[in-house]
N, C-alpha and C positions, 0 to 999 in steps of 0.2 A: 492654604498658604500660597500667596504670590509668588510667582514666580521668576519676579523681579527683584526680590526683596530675602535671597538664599544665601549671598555672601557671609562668609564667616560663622553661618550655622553648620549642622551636622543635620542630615536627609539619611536616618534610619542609620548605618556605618561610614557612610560616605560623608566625611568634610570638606565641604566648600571652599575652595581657595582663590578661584579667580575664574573670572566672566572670557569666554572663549567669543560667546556670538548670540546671536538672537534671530530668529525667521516667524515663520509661518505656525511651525511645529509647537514652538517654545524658545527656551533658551538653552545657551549649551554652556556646562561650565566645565573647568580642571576640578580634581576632586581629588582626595587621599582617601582609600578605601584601605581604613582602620584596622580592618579582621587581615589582612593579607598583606599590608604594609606599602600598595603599590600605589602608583599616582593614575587615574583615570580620568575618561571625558563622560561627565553624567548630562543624558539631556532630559531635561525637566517638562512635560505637555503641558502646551498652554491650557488653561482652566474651559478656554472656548473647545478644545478641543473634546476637553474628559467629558463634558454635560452629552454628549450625547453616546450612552451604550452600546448601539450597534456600531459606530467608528472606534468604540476603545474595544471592542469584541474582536471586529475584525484587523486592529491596529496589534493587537497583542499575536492574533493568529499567524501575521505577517513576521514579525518582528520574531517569534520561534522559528518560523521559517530559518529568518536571516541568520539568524544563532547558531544554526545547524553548517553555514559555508562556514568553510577551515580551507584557506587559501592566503597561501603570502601578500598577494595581492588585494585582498580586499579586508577591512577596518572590521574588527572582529565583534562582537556583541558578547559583552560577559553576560548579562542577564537582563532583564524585564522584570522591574520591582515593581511595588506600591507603600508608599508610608505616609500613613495619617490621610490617606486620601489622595496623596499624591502620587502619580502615574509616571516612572521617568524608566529612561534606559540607561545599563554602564558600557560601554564601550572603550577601547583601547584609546588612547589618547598617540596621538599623533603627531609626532616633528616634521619641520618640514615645511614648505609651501606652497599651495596651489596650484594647478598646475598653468590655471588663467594669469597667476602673477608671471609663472614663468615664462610663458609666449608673450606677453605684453603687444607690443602691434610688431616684433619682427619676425620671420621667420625663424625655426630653429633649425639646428645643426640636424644633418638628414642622419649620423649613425643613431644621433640621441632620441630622435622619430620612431626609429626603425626601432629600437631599444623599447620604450617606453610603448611605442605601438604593439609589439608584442606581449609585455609584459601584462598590456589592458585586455588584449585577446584571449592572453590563457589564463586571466580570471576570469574573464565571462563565461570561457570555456567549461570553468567548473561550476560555478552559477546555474547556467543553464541547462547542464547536464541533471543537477539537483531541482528542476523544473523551476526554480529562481529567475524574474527578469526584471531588470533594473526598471528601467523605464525612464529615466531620468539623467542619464548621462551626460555631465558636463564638464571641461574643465573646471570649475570652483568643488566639482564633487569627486577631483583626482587632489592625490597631495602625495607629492616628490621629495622624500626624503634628501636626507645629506650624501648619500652613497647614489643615489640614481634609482632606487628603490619607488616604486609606484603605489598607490592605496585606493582602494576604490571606497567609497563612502557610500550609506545609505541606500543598501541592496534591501529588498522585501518591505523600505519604508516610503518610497515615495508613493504606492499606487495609495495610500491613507493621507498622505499626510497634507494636501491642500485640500480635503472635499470641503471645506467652509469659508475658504478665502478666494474665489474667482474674484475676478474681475481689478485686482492689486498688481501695479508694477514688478518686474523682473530684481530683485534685491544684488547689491552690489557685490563683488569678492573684497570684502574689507577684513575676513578673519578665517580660521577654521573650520567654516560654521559645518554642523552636517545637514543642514534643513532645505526644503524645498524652496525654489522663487515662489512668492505669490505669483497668482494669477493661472493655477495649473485647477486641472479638474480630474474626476478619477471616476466617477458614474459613467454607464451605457452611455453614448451619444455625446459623450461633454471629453474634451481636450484634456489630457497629460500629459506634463512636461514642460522645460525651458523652451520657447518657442524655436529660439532661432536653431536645436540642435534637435528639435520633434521630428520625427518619421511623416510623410503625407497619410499614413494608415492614423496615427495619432491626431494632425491635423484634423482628419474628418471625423474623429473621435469611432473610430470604430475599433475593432477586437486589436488587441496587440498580441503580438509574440515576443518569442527571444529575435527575430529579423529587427528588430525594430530597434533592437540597442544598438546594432550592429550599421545602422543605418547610422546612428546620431553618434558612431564612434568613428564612422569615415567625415564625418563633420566636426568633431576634435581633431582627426588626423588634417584634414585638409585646413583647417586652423593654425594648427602647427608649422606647416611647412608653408604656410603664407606670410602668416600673422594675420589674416583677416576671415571676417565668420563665409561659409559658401552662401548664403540664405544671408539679405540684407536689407532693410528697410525702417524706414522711421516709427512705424504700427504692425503693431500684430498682424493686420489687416494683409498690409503689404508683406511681411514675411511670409504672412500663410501661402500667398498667392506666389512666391519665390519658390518655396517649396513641392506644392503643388506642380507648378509650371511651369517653372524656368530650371534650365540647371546652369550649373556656378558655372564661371570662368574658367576654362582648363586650367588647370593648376602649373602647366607645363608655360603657359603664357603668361601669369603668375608670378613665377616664381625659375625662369627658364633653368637655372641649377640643378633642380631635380631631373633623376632620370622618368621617363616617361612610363615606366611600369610601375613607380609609383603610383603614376596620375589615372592608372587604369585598376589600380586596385582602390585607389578611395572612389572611383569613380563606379566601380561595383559594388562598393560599400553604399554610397547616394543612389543608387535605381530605388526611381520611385516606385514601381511595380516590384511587389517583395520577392515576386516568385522570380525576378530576374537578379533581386539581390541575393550576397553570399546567403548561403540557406543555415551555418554554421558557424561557432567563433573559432571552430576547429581549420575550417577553407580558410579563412581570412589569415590567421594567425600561421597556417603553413605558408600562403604567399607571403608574407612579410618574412618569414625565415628564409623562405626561397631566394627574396629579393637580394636579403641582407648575402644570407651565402654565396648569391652570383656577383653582386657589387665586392665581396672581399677576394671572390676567387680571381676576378678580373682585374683587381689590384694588382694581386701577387702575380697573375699572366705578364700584365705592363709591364713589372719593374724585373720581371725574368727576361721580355725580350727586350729591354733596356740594356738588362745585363749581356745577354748574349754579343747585340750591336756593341756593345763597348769593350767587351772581354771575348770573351770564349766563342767562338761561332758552332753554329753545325747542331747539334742535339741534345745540347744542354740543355735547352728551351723551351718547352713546346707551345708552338703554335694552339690558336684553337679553331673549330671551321663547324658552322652550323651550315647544313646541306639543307635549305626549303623544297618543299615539294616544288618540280617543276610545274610550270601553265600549262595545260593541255591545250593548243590552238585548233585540234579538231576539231573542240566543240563538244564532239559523241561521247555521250555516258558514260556507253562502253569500254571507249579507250579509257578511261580513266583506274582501273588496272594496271594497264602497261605501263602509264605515267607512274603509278605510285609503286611499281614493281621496280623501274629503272631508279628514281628517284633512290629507295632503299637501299639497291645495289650500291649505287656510287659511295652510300655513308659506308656500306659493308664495306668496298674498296678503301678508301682513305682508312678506319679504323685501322686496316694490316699494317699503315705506316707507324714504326715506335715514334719518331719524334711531333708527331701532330693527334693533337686532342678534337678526337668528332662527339659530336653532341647526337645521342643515342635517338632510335624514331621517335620513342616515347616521349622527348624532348620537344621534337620540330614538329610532330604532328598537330600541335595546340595551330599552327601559322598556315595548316594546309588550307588553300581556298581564301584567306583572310586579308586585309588589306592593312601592311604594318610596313615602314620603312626597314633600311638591314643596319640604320644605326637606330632606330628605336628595338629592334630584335637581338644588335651588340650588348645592350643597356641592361635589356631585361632578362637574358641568360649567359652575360659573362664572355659571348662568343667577339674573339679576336677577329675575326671574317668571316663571312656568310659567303656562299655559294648557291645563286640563283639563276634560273631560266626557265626556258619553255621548250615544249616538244611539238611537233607536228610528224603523228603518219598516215603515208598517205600509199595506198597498195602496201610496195615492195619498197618505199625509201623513207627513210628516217632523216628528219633535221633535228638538228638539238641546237638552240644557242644557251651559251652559258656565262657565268662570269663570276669569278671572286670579288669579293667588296670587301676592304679593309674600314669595318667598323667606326675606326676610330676618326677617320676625314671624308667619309661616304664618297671615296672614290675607288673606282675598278684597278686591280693590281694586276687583274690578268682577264682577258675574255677569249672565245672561238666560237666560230660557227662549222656545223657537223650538218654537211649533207651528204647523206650516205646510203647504199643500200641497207636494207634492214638486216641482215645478217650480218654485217657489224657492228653488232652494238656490244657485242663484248670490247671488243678493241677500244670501239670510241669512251667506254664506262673506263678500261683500262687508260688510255690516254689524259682523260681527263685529273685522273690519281696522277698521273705523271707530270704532270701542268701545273698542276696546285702546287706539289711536290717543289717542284723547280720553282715557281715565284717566288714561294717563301723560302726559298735559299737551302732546301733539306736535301741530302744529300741519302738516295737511296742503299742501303745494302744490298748484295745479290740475293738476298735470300727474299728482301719484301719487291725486289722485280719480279724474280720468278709469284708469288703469291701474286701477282698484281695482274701478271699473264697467263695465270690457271684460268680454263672455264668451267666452267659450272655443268656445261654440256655444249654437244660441238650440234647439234639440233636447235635450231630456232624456232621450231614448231614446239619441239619439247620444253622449251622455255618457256614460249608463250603459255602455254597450257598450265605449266606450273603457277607463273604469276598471275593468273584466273584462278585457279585451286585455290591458290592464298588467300587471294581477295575475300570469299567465298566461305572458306574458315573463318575468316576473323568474326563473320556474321553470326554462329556459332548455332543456327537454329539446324534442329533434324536436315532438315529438308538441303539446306547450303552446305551441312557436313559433309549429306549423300553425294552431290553435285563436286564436291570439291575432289570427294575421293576419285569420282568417275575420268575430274580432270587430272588427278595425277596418275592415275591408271593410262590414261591416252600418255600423258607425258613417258613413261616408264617404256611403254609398247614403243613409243619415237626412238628412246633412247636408253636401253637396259643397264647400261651404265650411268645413270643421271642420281645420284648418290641423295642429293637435297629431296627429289623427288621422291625415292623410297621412304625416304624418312619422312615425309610429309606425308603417305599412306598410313604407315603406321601412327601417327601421330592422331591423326583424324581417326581412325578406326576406334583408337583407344580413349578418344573423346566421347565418339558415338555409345560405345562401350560402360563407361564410367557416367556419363551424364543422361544418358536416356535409354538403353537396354543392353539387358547383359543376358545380350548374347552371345554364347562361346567362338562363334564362328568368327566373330568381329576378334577377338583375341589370337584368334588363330592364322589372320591374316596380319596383323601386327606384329606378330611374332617374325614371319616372314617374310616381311618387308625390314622390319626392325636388321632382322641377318642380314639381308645383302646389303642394307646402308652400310652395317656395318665392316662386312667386308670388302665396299668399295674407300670408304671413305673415314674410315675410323675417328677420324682428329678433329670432325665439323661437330661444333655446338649442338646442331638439329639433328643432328645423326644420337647422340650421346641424350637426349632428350626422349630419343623414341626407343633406347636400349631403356631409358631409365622408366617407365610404361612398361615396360613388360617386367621388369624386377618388380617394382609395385603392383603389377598383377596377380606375380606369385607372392606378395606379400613379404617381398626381402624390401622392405624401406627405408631399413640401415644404408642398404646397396644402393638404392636408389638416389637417398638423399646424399652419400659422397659424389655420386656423381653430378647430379646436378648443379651441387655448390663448386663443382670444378666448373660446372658450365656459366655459371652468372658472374664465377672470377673474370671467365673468359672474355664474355659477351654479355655483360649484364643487362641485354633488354633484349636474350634470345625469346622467342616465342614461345609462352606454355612453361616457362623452365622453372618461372617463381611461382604457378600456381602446383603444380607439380610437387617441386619442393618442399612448396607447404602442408601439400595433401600428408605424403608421405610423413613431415613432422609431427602432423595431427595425430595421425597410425600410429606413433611411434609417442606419443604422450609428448611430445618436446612441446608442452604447449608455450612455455617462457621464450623461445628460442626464435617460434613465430612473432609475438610479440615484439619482441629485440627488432626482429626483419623487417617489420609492417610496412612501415615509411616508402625504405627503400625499394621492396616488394612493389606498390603501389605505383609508386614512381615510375619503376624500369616498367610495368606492367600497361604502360598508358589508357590504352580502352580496354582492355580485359575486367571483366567486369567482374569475373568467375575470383580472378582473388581475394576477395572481398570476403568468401566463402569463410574457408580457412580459418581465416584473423579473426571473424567473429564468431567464429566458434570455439578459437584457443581462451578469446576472452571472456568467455560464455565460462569454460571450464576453470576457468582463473579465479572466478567471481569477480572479475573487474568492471564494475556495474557501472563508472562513470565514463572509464574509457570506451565499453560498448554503447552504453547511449549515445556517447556524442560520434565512432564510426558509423553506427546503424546510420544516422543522419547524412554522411558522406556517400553509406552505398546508396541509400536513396536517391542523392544524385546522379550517381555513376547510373546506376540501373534506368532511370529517368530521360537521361542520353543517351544511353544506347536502347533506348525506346523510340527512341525521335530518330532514330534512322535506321533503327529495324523493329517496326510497331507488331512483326508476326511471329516475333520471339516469345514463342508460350512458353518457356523455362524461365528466363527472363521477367515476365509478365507474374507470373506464380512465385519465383524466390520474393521479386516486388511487394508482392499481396503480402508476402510472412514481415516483410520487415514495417509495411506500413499498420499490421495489426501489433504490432512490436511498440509503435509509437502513436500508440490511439487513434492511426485517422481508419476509423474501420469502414466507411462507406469507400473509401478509396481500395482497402487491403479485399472485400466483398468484390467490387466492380472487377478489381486484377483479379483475381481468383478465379470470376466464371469467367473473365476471357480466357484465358489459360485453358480453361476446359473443352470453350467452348474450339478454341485453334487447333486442340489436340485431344479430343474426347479419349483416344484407346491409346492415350499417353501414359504407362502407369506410373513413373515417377511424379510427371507432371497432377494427375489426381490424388497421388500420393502427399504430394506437397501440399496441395490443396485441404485436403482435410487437414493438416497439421495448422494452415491459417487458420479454418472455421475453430477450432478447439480452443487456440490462442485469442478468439473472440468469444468464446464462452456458445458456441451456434453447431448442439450441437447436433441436432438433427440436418443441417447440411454437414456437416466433417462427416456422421454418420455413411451420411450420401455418397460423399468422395468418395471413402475409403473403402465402401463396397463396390464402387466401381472401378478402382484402383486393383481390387483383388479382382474383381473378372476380367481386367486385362491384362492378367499375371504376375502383378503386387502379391508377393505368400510368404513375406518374413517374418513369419509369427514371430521370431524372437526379437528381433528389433522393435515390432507394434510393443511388444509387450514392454522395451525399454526405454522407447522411447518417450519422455518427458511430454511433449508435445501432446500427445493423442491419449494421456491420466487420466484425461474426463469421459472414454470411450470403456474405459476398462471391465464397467460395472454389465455394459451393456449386452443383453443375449446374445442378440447378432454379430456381435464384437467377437464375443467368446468362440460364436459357432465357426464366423470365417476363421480366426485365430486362434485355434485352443494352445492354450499356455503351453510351454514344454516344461516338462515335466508332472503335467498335473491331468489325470484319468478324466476323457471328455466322456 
């Protein structure tokens, strides 16, 4: 049967009623599907196509794929028939139009970008999780309903559906069609896809991933907000070489309206090098929320201090002030500590003020070192004024220059310069709170002066040594814990009153404790420290973090987790307090409640890589099989970055190894693994970990290996080996049995 020639017949239940489009594929028509009463889109295979077996084998295999995504967003597949010989699909039919008619050559409206730009992320997002990749994304293959509603078309059928038409023109948007442009290819070594919206991985025809849709949707996106394609040329020839080797015209030049974090996230979308693009539709689709929530909160900022200037003065208002790390102009490494110790301080300072909103580290640490304007950094996190400078010490004297910058005219509302001896730098952190304070017309209470004139300790040594400690923690390996603690131990000896520093002993004790040996004595001195924080200074966030470590010690998590969610009300990007929190919820089965937190957790948590932990173990326990694949992918990043700047983190290196055997790159999760071993051989958690990758790879005469050597350097939980999931394929094994005899069963 032709398949030009279907008008007004019946195809098995399906009645033909009218001609939607025609491609490459076949033809696509409306249909009334008889048995169910509904109206549908049948697309019918061209005849060229069915002659050959192995493409209708693999066309069918695809196409049950596709059947299986159940996503708002994407054009659903009722079924994969055959009648009489004839080969077609039923899919949901569609109102609406294109999304190529919608741009036409002008720019679109940036909410409706940000809208529709999401809405295409977190279908791929589900896509991809389902190992699903389009490969073919284009506006003619988006279709925008009447409500604003988005559809993706033809998931699991493009990598079939041109292997017999190379070398055929690009087909027009004249309809709904769902079928591929001519001219695409889908073998080894041969091109797939619409050129001008192809990945350079596609270009040179080699392996694709899920990166790759992700690439050719920051080229819808930048489509959008132009009206024009980024990749432009009269021939293939010349696209490909656009692709390849040029990149577009900033979109900011463009199209100058847009905020400029727009043009940095399509602009991560286009890295031709994949491993530098988003690695997830889960990345992409959080920045576009982000954006969207920092452009609405900074509306509603505006037309507050609008209101304020016109009505109400004083603290109705508030302000917003993102603090940048300052320049270090020394130069030395080392300083760079102190720089990011004072930096921190100042946001801790400003935060005490109620009517001024500061934007948390976790926030401003993406800009530390970076080169961005403070109205491109207005743009991109909502911040009404930035607060920038540099430090220089030199001996015993400190300079600081500083200056607020009001966002919105990139001009200075306030600046000073601070040359001082170094033992005032309380005063000048405090002063500077009081500066901001007064430009922006905020009238302090007695109570946030007094807070503003506390210090922290009346020792400048004990200071210094702290904000070394920190630095030092954050690194999070054995070795920098050890080193951090010895630094707040000096700090504590300077100044036995220094409240921050106790708690930051215990803190670290109970890290070393929990993450790499549990040893009692480490409990014992957190304990310790934990009391006099608490009896110097009860009301600090970090003080209330190292009480909540030692309740979670003795296993009260109930206890632990109240307090902590007092602590993240307070300080929501106190240190340690959201992975903590989460530990404890784990303990405690809340594993929904993690979940709930994730985002936010993640967020307040900036480089903490350890919470990560947690979340994917609540969703391990959920069975939330889509939303774990697609975070496993995120820690992969996190864990990946904080590799790159602490490559000797063998805890790091080893959780790395589990998750990359998690997502089949096993030469990768292998390589991490014996590092891991090889950095901390008589590491027992760390061997520990290890063997649960080899198992997770089916290897298992190395997991065997780990985990005997795990247990000689005092790994002995038999009752955990024996429950834990991970290490099933070891169970049968003698030597398993003999280091571990089961409890309860006569060795």
């Amino acid at each position: 049967m032709a398949t030009d020639s279907l008008l007004g017949t019946t195809v098995s239940h399906y009645r033909i009623t009218r001609l939607l489009g025609s491609g490459g594929m076949g033809v696509v028509y409306e249909a009334e599907d008889t048995r169910l009463g509904r109206h549908v889109a049948v697309k019918v295979l061209s005849e060229e196509m069915q002659r050959d077996p192995s493409v209708l084998e693999r066309f069918q295999r695809e196409a049950r794929a596709a059947s299986a995504l159940n996503h708002a967003g994407i054009c659903t597949v009722h079924a994969i028939e055959q009648h009489e010989g004839q080969h077609f699909i039923v899919m949901e039919l569609l109102g609406g139009q294109t999304l190529a008619k919608q741009i036409g050559r002008q720019p679109m409206d940036l909410a409706e970008v940000l809208d529709l730009g999401i809405q295409i992320a977190d279908a791929l997002e589900s896509a991809h999780a389902k190992g699903i990749v389009h490969r073919d994304l284009k506006p003619v293959n988006l279709i925008v309903n009447a409500r604003g509603q988005i559809k993706i078309l033809d998931f699991g059928l493009a990598k079939i559906g041109a292997i017999t038409h190379y070398g055929g023109e690009a087909a027009q948007d004249s309809s709904l069609e769902t079928h591929l442009d001519r001219g695409d290819l889908t073998v080894a070594g041969m091109v797939l896809g619409t050129v001008h919206y192809m990945s350079p991985e596609q270009a040179r025809g080699q392996h694709t991933d899920a990166r790759t849709d992700l690439f050719s949707l920051g080229a819808v996106l930048y489509q959008m907000v132009t009206g024009v394609l980024p990749f432009q040329g009269d021939t293939q020839a010349v696209v490909f070489d656009a692709i390849l080797n040029r990149d577009p015209l900033p979109l900011t030049e463009v199209n100058p309206a847009m905020p400029a974090a727009l043009g940095q996230i399509i602009g991560k979308a286009l890295e031709k090098d994949r491993n530098l693009r988003y690695q997830t539709a889960t990345d992409l689709k959080t920045d576009l929320l982000r954006l969207k929530r920092d452009l609405d909160s900074g509306q509603r900022r505006a037309a507050e201090l609008a209101d304020s200037k016109g009505g109400s003065a004083g603290r109705s208002a508030k302000r917003s002030v993102a603090v940048l790390y300052f320049e270090n102009l020394s130069g030395a490494k080392e300083d760079e500590y102190f720089r990011d110790g004072i930096t921190e301080d100042i946001i801790t300072e400003l935060s005490k003020i109620q009517g001024l909103e500061t934007f948390s580290r976790s926030t401003v640490i993406a800009y530390r070192d970076k080169p961005a304007t403070t109205a491109q950094i207005g743009q991109q996190i909502g911040a009404s004024y930035v607060l920038e400078g540099s430090l220089r010490r030199a001996g015993e004297r400190l300079r600081i220059n500083a200056q607020l910058v009001d966002t919105h005219t990139d001009h200075p509302v306030w600046s000073e310069r601070y040359d001082r001896e170094l033992k005032d730098v309380f005063e000048v952190q405090d002063e500077i709170a009081r500066k901001i304070a007064e430009a922006l017309r905020i009238k302090l209470t007695p109570q946030e002066k007094e807070a503003l004139a506390a210090k922290p300790t009346e020792s400048l040594q004990a200071y210094d040594r702290y904000l070394r400690g920190r630095s030092y923690a954050r690194r999070l390996t054995r070795q920098d814990l050890d080193f951090a603690q010895q630094m707040f131990n000096d700090a504590v000896t300077q100044d036995p009153g220094f409240a921050q520093a106790h708690a930051a002993i215990a803190n670290v004790c109970a890290q070393c404790y929990w993450l790499y040996e549990r040893e009692p004595a480490l409990v014992e001195r957190a304990r310790a420290a934990s009391e006099k924080a608490m009896d110097l200074r009860p009301d600090l966030p970090e003080v209330k973090v190292a009480q909540a470590w030692l309740l979670y010690s003795r296993g009260e998590n109930h206890e632990a987790a109240q307090i902590l969610r007092s602590v993240v009300a307070q300080k929501r990007d106190c240190e340690g307090a959201w992975y903590l929190l989460l530990r404890c919820l784990f303990a405690s089965g809340q594993y929904q409640e993690i979940v709930t937190s994730s985002e936010e957790a993640l967020e307040a948590s900036g480089t903490d890589y350890n919470v990560y932990v947690p979340i994917l173990n609540a969703l391990g326990a959920l069975a939330k099989k889509e939303a774990l694949a697609n975070l496993v992918l995120r820690a992969v990043q996190a864990f990946e970055a904080h590799l790159r700047e602490v490559p000797e983190d063998a805890r790091a290196r080893g959780l790395l190894a589990s998750y990359y055997a998690e997502i089949g790159r096993s030469e990768d999760a292998r390589r991490e693994a014996t590092m891991a071993m090889t950095l901390r051989p008589n590491e027992p958690l760390i061997l520990y970990n290890a063997a649960c990758t080899f198992c997770l790879m089916d290897l298992k005469a190395e997991a065997m290996d780990a985990i005997g050597k795990a247990w000689r350097a005092g790994w002995r939980d038999a009752d955990w080996a024996w429950r834990d999931p991970d290490l099933a394929i070891l169970h049968e094994e003698t030597e398993f049995k003999r280091l571990f005899p089961k409890p309860g069963v006569e060795s």
